[in-house]
mmCIF file as Biopython writes it, N, C-alpha, C and O atoms, coordinates in Angstrom:
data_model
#
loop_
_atom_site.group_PDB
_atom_site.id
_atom_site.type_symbol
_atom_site.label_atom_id
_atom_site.label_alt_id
_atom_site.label_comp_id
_atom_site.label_asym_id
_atom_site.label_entity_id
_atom_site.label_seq_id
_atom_site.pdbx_PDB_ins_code
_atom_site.Cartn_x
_atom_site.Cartn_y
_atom_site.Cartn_z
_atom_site.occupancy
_atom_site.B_iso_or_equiv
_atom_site.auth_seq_id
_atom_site.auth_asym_id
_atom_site.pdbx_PDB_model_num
ATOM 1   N N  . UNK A ? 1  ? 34.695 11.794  0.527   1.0 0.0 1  A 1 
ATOM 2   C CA . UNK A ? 1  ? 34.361 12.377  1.795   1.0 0.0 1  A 1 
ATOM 3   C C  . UNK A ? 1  ? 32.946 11.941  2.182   1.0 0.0 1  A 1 
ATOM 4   O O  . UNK A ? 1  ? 32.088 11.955  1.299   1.0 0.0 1  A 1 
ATOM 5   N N  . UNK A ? 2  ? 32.578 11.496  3.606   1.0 0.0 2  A 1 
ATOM 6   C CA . UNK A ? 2  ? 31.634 11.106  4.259   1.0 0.0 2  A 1 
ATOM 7   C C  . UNK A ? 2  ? 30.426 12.334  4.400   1.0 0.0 2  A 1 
ATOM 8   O O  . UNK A ? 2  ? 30.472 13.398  5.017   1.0 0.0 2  A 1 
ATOM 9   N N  . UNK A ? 3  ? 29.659 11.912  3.817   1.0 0.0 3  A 1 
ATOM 10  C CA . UNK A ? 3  ? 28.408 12.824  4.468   1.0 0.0 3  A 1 
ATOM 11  C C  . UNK A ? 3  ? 27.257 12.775  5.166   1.0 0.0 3  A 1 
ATOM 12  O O  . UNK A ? 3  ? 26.361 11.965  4.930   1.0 0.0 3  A 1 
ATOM 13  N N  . UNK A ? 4  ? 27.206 14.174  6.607   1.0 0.0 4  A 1 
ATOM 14  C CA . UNK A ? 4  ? 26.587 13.739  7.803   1.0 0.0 4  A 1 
ATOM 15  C C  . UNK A ? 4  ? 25.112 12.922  7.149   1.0 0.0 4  A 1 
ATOM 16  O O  . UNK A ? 4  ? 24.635 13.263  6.066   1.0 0.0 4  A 1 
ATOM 17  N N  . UNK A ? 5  ? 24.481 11.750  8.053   1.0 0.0 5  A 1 
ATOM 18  C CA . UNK A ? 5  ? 23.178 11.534  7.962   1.0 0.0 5  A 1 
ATOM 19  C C  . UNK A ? 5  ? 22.781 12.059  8.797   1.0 0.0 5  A 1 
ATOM 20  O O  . UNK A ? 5  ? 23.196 12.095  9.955   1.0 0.0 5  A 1 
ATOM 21  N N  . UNK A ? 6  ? 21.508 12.773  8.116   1.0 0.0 6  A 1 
ATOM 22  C CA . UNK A ? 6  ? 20.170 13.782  9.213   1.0 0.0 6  A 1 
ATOM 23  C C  . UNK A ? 6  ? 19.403 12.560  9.640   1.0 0.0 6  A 1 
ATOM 24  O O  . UNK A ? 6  ? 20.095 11.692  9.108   1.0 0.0 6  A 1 
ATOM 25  N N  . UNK A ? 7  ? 18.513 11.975  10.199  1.0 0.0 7  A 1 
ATOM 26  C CA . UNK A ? 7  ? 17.444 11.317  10.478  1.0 0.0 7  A 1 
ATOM 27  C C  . UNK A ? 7  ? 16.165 11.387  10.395  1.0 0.0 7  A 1 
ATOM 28  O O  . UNK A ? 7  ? 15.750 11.572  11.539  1.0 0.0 7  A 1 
ATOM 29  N N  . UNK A ? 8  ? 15.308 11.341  9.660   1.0 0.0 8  A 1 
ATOM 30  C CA . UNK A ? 8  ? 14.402 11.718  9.522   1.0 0.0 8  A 1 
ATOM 31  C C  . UNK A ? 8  ? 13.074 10.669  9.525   1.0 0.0 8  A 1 
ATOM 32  O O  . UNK A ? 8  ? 12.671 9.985   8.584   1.0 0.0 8  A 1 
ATOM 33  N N  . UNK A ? 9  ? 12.483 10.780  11.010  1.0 0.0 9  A 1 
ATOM 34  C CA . UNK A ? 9  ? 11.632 9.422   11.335  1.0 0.0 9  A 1 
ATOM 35  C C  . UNK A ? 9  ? 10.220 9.682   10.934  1.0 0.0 9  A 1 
ATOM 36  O O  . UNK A ? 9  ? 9.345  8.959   11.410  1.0 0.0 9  A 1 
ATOM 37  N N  . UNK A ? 10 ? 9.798  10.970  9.822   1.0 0.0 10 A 1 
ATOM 38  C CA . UNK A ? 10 ? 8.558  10.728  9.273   1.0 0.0 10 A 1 
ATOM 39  C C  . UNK A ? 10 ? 8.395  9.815   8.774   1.0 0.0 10 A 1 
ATOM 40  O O  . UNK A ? 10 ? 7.207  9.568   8.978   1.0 0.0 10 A 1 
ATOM 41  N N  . UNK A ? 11 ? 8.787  9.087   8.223   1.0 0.0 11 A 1 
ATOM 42  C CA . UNK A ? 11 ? 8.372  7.724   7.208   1.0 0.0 11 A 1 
ATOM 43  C C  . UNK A ? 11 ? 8.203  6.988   7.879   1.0 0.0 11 A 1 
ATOM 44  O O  . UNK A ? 11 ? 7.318  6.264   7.423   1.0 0.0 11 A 1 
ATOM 45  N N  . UNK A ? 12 ? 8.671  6.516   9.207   1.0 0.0 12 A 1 
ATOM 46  C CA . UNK A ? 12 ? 8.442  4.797   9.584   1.0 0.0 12 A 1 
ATOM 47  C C  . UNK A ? 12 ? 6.611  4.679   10.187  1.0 0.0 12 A 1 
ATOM 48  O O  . UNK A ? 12 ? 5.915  5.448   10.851  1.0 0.0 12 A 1 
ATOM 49  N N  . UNK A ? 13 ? 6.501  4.103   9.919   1.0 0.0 13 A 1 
ATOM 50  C CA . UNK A ? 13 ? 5.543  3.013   10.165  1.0 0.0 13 A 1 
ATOM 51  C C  . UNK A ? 13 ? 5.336  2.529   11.661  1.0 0.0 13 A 1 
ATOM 52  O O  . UNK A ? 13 ? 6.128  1.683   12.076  1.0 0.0 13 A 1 
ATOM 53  N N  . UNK A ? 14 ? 4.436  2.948   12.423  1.0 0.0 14 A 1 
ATOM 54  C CA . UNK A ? 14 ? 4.500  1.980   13.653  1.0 0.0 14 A 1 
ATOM 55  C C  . UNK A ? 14 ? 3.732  0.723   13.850  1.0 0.0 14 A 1 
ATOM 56  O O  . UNK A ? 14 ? 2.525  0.670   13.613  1.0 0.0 14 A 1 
ATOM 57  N N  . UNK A ? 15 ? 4.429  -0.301  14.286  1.0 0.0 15 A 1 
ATOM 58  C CA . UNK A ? 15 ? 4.172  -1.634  13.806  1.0 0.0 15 A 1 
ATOM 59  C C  . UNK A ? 15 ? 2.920  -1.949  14.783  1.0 0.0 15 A 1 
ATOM 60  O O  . UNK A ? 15 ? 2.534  -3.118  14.784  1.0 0.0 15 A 1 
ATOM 61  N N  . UNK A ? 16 ? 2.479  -1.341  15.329  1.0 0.0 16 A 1 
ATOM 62  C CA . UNK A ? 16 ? 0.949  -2.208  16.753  1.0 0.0 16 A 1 
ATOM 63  C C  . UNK A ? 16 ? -0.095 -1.195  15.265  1.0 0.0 16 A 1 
ATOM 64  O O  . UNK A ? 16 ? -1.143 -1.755  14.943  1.0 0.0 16 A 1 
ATOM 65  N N  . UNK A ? 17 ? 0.275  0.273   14.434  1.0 0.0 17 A 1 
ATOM 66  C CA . UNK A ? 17 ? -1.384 0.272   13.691  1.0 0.0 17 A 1 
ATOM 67  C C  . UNK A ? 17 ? -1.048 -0.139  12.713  1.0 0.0 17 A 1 
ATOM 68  O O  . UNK A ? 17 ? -1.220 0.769   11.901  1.0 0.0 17 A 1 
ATOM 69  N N  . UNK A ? 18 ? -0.383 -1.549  11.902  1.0 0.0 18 A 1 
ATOM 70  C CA . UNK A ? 18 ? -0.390 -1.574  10.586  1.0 0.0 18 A 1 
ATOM 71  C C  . UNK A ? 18 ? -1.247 -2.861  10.959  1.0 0.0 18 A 1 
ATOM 72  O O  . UNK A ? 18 ? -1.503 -3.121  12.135  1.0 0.0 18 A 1 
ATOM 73  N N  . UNK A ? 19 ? -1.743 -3.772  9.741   1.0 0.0 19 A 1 
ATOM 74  C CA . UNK A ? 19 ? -2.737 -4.647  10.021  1.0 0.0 19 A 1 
ATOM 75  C C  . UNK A ? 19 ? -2.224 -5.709  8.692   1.0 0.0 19 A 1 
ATOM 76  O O  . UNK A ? 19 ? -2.825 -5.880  7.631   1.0 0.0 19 A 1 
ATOM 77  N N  . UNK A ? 20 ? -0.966 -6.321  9.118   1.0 0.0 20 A 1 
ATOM 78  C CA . UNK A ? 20 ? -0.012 -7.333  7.919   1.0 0.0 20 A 1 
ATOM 79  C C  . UNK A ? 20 ? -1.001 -8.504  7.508   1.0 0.0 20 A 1 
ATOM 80  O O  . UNK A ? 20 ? -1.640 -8.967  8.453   1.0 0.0 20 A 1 
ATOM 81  N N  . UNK A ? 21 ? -1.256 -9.108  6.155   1.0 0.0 21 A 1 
ATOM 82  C CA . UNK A ? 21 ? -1.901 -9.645  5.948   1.0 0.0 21 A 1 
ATOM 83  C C  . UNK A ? 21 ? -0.706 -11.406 6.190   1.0 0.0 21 A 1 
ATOM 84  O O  . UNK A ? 21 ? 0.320  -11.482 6.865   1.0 0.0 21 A 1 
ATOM 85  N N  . UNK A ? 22 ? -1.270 -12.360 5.494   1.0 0.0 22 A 1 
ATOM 86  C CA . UNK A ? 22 ? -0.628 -13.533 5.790   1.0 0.0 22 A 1 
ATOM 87  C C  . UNK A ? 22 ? 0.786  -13.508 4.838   1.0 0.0 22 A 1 
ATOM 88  O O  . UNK A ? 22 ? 1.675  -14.126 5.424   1.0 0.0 22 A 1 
ATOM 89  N N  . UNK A ? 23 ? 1.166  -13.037 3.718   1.0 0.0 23 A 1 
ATOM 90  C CA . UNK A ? 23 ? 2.251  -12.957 2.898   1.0 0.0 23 A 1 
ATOM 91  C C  . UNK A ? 23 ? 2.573  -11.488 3.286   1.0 0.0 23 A 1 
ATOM 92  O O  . UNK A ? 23 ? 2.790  -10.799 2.289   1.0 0.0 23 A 1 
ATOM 93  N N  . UNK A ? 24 ? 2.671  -10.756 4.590   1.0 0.0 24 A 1 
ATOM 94  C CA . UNK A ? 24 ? 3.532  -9.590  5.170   1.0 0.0 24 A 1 
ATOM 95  C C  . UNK A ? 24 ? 3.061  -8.548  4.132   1.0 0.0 24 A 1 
ATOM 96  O O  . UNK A ? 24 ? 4.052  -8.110  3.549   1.0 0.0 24 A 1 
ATOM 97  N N  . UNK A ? 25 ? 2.083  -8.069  3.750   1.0 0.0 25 A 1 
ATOM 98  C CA . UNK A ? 25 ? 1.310  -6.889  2.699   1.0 0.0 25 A 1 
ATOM 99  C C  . UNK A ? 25 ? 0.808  -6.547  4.094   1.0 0.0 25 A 1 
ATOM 100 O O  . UNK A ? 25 ? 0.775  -7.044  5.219   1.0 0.0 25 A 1 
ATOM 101 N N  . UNK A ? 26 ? 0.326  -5.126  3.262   1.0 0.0 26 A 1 
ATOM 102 C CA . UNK A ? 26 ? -0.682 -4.101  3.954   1.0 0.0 26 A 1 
ATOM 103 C C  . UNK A ? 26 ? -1.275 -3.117  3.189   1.0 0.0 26 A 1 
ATOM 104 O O  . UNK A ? 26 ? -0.454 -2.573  2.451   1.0 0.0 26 A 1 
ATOM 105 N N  . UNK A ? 27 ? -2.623 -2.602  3.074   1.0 0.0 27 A 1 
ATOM 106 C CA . UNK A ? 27 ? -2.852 -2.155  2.320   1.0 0.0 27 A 1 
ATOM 107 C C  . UNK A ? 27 ? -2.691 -0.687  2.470   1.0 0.0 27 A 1 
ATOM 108 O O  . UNK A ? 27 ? -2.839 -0.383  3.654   1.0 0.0 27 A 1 
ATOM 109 N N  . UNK A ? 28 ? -2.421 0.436   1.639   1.0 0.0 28 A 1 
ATOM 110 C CA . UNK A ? 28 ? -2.530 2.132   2.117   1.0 0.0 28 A 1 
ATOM 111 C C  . UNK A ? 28 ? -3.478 2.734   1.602   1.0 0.0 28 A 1 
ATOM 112 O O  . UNK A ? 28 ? -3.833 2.258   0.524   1.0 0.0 28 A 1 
ATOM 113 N N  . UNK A ? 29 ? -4.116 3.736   2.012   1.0 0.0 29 A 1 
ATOM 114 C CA . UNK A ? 29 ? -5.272 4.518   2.165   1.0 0.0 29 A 1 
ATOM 115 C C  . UNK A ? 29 ? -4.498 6.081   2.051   1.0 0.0 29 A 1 
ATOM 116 O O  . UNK A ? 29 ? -4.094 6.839   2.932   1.0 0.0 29 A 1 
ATOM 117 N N  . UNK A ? 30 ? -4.492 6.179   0.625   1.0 0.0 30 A 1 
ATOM 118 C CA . UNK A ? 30 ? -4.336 7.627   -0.083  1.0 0.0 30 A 1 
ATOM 119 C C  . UNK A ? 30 ? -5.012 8.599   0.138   1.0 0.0 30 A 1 
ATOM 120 O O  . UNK A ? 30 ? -6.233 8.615   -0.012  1.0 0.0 30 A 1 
ATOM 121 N N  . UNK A ? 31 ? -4.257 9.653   0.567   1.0 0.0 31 A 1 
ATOM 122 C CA . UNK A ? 31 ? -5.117 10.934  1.272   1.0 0.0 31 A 1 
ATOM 123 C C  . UNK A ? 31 ? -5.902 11.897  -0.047  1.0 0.0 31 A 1 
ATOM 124 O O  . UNK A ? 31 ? -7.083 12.028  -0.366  1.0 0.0 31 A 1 
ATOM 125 N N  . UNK A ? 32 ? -4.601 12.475  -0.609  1.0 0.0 32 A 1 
ATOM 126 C CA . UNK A ? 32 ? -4.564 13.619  -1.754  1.0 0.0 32 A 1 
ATOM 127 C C  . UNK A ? 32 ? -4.151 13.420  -2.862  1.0 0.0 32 A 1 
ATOM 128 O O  . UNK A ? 32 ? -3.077 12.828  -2.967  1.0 0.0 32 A 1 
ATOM 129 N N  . UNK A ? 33 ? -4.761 13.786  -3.881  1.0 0.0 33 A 1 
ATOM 130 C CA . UNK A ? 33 ? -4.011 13.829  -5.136  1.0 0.0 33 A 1 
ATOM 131 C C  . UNK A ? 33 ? -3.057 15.462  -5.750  1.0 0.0 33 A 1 
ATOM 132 O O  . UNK A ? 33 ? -3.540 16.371  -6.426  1.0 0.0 33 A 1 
ATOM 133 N N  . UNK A ? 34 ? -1.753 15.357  -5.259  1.0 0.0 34 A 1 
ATOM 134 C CA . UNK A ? 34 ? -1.223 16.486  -5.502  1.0 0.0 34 A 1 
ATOM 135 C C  . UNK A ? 34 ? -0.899 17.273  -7.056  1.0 0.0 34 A 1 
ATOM 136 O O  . UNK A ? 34 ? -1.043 18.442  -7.414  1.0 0.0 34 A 1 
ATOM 137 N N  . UNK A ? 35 ? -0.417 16.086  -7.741  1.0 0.0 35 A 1 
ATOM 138 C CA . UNK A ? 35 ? 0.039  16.617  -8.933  1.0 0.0 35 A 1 
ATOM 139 C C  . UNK A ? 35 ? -0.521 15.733  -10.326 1.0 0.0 35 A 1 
ATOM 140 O O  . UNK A ? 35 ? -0.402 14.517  -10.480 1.0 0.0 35 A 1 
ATOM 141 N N  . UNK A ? 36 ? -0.830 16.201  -10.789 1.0 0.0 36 A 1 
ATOM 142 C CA . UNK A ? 36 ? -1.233 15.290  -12.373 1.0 0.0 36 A 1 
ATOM 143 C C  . UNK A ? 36 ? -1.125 15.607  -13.447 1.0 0.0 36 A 1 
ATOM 144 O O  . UNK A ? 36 ? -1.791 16.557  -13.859 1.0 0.0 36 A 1 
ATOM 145 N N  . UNK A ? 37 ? -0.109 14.812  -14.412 1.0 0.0 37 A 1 
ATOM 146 C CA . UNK A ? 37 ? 0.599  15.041  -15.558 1.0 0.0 37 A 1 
ATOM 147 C C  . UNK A ? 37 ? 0.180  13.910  -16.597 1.0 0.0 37 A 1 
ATOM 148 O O  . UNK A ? 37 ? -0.231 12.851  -16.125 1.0 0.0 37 A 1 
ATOM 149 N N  . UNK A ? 38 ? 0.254  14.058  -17.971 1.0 0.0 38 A 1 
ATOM 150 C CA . UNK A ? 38 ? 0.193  13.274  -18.937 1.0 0.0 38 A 1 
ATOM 151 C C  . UNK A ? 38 ? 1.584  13.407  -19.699 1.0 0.0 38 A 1 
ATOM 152 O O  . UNK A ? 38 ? 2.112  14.389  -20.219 1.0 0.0 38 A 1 
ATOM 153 N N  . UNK A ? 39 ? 1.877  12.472  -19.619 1.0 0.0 39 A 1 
ATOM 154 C CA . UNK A ? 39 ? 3.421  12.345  -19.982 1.0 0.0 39 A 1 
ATOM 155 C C  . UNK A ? 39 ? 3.138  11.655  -21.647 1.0 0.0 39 A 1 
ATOM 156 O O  . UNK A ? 39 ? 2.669  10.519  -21.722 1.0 0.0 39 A 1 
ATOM 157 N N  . UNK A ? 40 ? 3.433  12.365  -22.800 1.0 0.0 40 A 1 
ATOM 158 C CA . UNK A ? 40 ? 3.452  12.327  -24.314 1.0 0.0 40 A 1 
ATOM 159 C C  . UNK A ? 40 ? 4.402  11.172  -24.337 1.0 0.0 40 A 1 
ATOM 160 O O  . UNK A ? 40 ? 5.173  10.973  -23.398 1.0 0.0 40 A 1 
ATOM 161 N N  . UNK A ? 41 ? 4.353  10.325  -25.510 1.0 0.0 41 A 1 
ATOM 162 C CA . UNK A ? 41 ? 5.150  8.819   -25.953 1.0 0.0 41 A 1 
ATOM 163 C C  . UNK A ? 41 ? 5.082  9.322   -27.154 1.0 0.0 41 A 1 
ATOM 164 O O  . UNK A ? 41 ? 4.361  10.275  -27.447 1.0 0.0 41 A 1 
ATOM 165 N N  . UNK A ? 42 ? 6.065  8.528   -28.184 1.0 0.0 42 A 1 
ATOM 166 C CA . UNK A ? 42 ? 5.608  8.838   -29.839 1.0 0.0 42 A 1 
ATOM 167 C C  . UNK A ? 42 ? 4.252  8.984   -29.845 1.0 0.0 42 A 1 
ATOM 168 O O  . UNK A ? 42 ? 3.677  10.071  -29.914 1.0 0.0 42 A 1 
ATOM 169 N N  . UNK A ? 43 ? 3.603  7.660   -29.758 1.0 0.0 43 A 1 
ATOM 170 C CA . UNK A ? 43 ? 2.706  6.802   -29.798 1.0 0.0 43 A 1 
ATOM 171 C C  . UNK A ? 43 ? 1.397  6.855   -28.812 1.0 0.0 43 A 1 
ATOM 172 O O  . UNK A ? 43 ? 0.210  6.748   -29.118 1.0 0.0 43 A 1 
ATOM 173 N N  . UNK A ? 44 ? 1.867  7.010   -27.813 1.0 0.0 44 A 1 
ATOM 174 C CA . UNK A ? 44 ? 0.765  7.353   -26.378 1.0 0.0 44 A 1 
ATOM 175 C C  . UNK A ? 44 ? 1.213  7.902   -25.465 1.0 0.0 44 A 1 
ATOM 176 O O  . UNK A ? 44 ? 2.426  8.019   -25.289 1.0 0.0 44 A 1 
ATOM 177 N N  . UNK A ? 45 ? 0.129  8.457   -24.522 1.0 0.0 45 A 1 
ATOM 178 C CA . UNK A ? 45 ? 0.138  9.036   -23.742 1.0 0.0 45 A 1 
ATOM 179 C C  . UNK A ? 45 ? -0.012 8.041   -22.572 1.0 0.0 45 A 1 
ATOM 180 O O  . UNK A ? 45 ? -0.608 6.966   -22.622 1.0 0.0 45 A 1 
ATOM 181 N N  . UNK A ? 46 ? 0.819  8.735   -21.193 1.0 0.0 46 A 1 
ATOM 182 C CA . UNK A ? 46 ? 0.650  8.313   -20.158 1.0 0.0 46 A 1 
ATOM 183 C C  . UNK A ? 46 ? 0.419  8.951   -18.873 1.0 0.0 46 A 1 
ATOM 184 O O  . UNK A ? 46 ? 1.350  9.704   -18.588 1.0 0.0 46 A 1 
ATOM 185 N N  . UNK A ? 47 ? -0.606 8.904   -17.903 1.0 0.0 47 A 1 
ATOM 186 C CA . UNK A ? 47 ? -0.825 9.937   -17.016 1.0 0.0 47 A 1 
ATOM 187 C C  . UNK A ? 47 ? -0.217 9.358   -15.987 1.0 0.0 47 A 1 
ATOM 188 O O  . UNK A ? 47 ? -0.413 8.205   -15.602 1.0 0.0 47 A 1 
ATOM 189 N N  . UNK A ? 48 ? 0.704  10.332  -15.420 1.0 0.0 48 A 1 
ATOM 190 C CA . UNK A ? 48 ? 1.487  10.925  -14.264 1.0 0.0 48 A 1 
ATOM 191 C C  . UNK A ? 48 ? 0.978  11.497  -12.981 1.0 0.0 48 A 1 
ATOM 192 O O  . UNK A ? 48 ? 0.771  12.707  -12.886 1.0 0.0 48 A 1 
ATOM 193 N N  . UNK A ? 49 ? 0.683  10.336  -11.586 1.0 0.0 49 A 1 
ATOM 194 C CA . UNK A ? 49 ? 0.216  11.265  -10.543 1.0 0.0 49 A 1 
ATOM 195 C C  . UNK A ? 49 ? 0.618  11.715  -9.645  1.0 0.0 49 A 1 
ATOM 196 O O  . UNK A ? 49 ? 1.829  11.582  -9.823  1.0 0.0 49 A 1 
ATOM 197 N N  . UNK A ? 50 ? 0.511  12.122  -8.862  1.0 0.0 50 A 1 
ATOM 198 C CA . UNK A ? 50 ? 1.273  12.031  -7.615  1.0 0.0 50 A 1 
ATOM 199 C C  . UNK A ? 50 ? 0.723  12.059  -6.270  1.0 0.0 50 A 1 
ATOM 200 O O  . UNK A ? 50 ? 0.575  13.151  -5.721  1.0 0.0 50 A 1 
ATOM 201 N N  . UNK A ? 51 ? 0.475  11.229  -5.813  1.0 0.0 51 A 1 
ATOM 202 C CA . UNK A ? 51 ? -0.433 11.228  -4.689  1.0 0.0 51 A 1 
ATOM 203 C C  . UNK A ? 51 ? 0.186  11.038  -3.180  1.0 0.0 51 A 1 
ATOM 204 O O  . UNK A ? 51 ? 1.169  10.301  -3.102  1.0 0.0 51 A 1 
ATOM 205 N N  . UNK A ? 52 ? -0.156 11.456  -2.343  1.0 0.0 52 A 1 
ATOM 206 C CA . UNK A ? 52 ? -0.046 11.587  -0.506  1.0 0.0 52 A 1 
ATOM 207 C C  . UNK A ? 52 ? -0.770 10.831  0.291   1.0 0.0 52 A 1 
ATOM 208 O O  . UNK A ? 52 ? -0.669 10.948  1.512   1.0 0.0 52 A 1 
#
């Protein structure tokens, strides 16, 4: 069974303020750091962020 798609146009990007470099990159400018975890290995540790 088919299920409805909602639309949800927070994510796109409007293309006149992005500033594409010559190989189509762009760079982003991170607001917040929301969440931060250190995630245990046998062996090592690895920190977990989550940023906005």
């Amino acid at each position: 069974q088919l299920k409805k798609n909602i639309s949800d146009h927070s994510h796109v990007i409007m293309s006149d303020t992005v500033q594409l470099k010559d190989n189509f990159t762009y760079e982003t400018m991170f607001v917040q750091i929301v969440d931060k975890r250190i995630k245990q290995l046998r062996r090592k540790q690895i920190s977990l962020v989550t940023v906005i």
